[in-house]
Legacy VTK file of the C-alpha trace (Angstrom):
# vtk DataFile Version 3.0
C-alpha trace
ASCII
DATASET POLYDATA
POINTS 289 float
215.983 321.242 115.799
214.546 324.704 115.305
214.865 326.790 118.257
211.809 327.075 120.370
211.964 330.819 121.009
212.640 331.399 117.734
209.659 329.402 116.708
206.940 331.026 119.319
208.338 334.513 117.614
207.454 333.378 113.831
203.840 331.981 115.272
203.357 335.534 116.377
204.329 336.580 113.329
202.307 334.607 111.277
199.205 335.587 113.571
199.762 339.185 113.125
199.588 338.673 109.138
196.653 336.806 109.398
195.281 339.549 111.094
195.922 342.382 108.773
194.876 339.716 105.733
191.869 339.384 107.417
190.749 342.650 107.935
192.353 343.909 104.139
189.908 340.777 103.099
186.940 342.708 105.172
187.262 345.930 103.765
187.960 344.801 100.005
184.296 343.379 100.067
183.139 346.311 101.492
184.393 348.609 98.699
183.786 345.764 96.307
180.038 345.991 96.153
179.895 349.554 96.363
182.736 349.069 92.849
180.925 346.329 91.659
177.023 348.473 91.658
178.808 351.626 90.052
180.070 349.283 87.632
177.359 347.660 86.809
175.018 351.040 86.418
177.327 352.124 84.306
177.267 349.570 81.769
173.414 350.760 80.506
174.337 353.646 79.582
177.439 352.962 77.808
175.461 350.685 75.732
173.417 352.952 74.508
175.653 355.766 74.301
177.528 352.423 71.862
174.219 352.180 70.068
173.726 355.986 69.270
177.139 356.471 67.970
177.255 353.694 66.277
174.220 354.844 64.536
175.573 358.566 63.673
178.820 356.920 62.610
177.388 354.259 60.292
175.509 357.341 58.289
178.253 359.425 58.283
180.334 356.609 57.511
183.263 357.091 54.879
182.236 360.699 54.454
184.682 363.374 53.820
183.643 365.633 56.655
183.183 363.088 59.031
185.578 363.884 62.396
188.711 363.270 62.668
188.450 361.045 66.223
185.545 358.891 63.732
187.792 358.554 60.182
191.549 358.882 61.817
194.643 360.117 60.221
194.321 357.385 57.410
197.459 355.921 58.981
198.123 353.628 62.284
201.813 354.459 62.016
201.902 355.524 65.651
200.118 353.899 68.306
199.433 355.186 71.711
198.419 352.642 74.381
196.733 353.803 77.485
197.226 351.136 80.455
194.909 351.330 83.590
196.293 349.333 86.564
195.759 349.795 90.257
197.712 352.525 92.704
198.606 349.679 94.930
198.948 345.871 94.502
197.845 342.810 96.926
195.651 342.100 94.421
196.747 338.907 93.243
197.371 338.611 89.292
194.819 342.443 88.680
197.568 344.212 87.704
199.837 341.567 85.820
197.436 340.435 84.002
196.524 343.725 82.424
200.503 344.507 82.052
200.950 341.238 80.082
198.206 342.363 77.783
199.938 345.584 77.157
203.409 343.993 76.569
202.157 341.801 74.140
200.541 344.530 71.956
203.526 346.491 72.223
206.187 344.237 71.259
204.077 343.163 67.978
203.557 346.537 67.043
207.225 347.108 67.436
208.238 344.457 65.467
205.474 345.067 62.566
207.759 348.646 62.603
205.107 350.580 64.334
205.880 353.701 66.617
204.416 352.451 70.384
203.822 355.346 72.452
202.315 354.819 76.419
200.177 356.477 79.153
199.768 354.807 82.300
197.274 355.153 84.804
198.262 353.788 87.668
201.433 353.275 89.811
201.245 349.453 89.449
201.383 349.566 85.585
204.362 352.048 85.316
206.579 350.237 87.580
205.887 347.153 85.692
206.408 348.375 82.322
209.005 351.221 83.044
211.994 348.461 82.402
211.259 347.456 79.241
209.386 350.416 77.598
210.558 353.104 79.726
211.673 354.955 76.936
208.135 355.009 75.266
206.302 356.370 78.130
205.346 359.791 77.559
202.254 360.841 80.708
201.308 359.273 83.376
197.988 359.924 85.241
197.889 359.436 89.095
194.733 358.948 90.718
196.320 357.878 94.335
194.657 360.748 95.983
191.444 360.408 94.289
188.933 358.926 96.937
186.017 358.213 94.844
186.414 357.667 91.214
184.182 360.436 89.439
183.137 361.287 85.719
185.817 364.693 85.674
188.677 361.990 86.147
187.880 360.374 82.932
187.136 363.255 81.233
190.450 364.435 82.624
192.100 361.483 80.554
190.436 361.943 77.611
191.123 365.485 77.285
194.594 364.820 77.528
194.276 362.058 74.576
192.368 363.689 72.286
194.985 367.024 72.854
197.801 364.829 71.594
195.841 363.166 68.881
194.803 367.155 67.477
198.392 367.667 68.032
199.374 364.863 65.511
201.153 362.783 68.370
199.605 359.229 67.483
197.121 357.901 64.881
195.369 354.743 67.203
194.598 354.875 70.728
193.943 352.121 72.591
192.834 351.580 76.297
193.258 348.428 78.467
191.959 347.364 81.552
190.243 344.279 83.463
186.387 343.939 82.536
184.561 342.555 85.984
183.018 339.922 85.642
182.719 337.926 89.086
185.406 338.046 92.332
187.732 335.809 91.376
187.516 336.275 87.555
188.099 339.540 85.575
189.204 339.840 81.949
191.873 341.618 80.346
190.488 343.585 78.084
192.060 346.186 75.152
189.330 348.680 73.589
190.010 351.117 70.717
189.168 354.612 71.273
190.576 356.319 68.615
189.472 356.036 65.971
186.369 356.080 67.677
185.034 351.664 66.828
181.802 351.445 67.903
179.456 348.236 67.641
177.208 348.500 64.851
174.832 345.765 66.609
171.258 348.005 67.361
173.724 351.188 66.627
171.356 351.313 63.293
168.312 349.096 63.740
166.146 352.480 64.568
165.962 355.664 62.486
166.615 358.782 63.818
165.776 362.551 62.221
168.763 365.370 63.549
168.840 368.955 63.877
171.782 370.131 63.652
173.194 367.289 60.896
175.448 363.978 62.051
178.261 365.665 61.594
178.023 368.094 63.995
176.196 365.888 66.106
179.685 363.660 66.109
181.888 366.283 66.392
180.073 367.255 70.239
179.391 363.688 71.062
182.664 362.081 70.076
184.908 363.681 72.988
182.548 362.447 75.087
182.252 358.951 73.517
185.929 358.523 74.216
185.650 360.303 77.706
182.624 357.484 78.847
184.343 354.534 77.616
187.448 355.779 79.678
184.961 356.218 82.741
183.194 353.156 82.272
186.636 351.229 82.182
187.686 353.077 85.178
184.835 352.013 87.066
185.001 347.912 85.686
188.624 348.364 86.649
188.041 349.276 90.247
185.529 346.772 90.701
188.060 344.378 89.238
191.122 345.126 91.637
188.961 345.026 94.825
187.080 341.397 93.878
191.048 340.752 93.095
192.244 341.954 96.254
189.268 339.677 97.815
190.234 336.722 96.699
194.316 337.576 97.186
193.589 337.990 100.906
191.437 334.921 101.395
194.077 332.816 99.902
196.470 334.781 102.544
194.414 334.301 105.159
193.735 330.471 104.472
197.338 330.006 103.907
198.603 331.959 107.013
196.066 329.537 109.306
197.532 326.476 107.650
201.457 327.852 108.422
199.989 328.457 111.846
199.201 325.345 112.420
202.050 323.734 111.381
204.574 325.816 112.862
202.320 325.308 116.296
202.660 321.188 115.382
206.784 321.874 114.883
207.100 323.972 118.328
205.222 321.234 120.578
207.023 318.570 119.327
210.291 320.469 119.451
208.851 321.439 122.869
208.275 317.789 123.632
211.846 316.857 122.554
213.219 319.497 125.222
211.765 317.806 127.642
212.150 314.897 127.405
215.805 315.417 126.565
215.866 316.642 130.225
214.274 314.185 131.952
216.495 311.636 130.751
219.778 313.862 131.747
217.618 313.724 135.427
217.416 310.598 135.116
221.423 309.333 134.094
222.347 312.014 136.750
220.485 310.236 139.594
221.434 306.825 138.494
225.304 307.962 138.579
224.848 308.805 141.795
LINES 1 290
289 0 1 2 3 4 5 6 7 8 9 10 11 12 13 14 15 16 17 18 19 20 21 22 23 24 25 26 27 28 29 30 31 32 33 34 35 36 37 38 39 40 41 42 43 44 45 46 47 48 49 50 51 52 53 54 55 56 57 58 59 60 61 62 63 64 65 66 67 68 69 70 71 72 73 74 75 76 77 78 79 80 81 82 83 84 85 86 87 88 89 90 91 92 93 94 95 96 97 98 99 100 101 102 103 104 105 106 107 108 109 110 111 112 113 114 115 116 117 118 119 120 121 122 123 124 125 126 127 128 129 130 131 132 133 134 135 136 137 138 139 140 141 142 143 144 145 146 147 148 149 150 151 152 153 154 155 156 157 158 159 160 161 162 163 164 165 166 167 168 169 170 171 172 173 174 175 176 177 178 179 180 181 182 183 184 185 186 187 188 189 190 191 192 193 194 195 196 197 198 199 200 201 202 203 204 205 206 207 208 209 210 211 212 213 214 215 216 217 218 219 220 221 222 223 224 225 226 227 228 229 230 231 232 233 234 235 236 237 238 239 240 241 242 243 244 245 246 247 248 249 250 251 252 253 254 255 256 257 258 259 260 261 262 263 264 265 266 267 268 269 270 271 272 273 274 275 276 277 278 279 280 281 282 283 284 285 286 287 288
């Protein structure tokens, strides 16, 4: 029978988790819907920033001076994957999930005989990945200190990407990252950012006269095509790991009350046994006597 002092001490235990679950829980929905409405106002405008490229890029098209980040190298030989996670974890499956994504595009490039390169952003991912791709990391962006996500930290990003793809490091970029989509659901997602795919859908359906031409039109906007799909999966990715975090700590909480309670059924019964254990020595003591 478990020892009752022993028991009393993991009760407090337990309590003292629930308490720090609890208030983790409180504060994750705090940040969450401040995450969730920057995430959501940011969507807008990468839509239509989706829609006007899409239009430049479908005129431009298969043209011989169309940008480099638009047309590519005319190989995917190399391929450099950029993999957002979280800083810090007790966030459930946020960070995993995301991981798992990542693996699985880099082991089947790998074994189609493709060169994998990776960035990570994010303690969570690097740790998770360092074992068995280690040896294909090559950056790795920290934004622990950063308090508030802003548009300079994507840009930040992107500069560095589209430095190594001038510099002839990799010929396809891809990013990947959870897309929000409620508090207990968000979606691994992997997005190709160079070269630059946009969605043709209402990219073309209106006509547009410009001054300078497309081309040079491309050439300013593209940087920062790449640098607001970064930002905008920044943003769905921080809105992601607190609604994760939400949920994570609920289930800690819950699960915390229910050990309570059954480690507080163990110890009275235990507690029960003791006694009665020495009332019936009292008792065989008197009658010996």
């Amino acid at each position: 029978m478990a020892n009752l002092k022993d028991l009393k001490n993991r009760i407090a235990s337990v309590k003292s988790t629930r308490k720090i679950t609890k208030a983790m829980q409180m504060v994750s929905a705090a940040k969450l819907r401040r995450a969730q409405e920057a995430a959501e106002a940011a969507r807008p405008y990468a839509e239509r920033m989706n829609a006007v490229m899409a239009g430049l890029s479908a005129s431009v098209g298969g043209s011989d001076s169309a940008p480099r980040l638009l047309a590519g190298t005319g190989s995917d030989k190399t391929h450099l994957l950029v993999v957002m996670t979280a800083e810090r974890g007790l966030c459930g499956g946020f960070n995993s999930t995301i991981v798992r994504l990542a693996r699985q595009a880099a082991n089947q490039l790998l074994s189609e005989g493709k060169t994998v390169k990776i960035l990570t952003v994010g303690k969570k991912g690097r740790e998770q990945l360092k074992r068995d791709f280690g040896q294909h990391f090559i950056s790795h962006v920290d934004l622990s200190e950063v308090k508030k996500l802003g548009y300079g930290n994507a840009q930040a990003i992107a500069k560095e990407v589209i430095s190594r793809f001038d510099a002839g490091e990799f010929d396809v970029a891809t990013i990947y990252f959870n897309r929000f989509q409620s508090v207990i659901s968000q979606i691994p997602t992997e997005q190709q950012v160079i070269p630059a795919a946009y969605d043709a859908e209402g990219g073309a359906s209106t006509v547009y006269d410009y001054e300078p031409d497309e081309q040079e039109i491309l050439a300013d906007l593209l940087p920062r095509g790449i640098a607001t799909q970064i930002f905008t999966a920044l943003l769905e990715n921080g809105a992601s790991e607190q609604g994760a975090r939400m949920s994570a700590m609920d289930n800690a909480t819950r699960n915390a009350g229910e050990m309570i309670e059954k480690l507080t059924i163990i110890y009275n019964r235990s507690r029960q046994a003791a006694i009665t254990t020495e009332l019936i020595e009292i008792i065989a003591g008197a009658e010996a006597l």
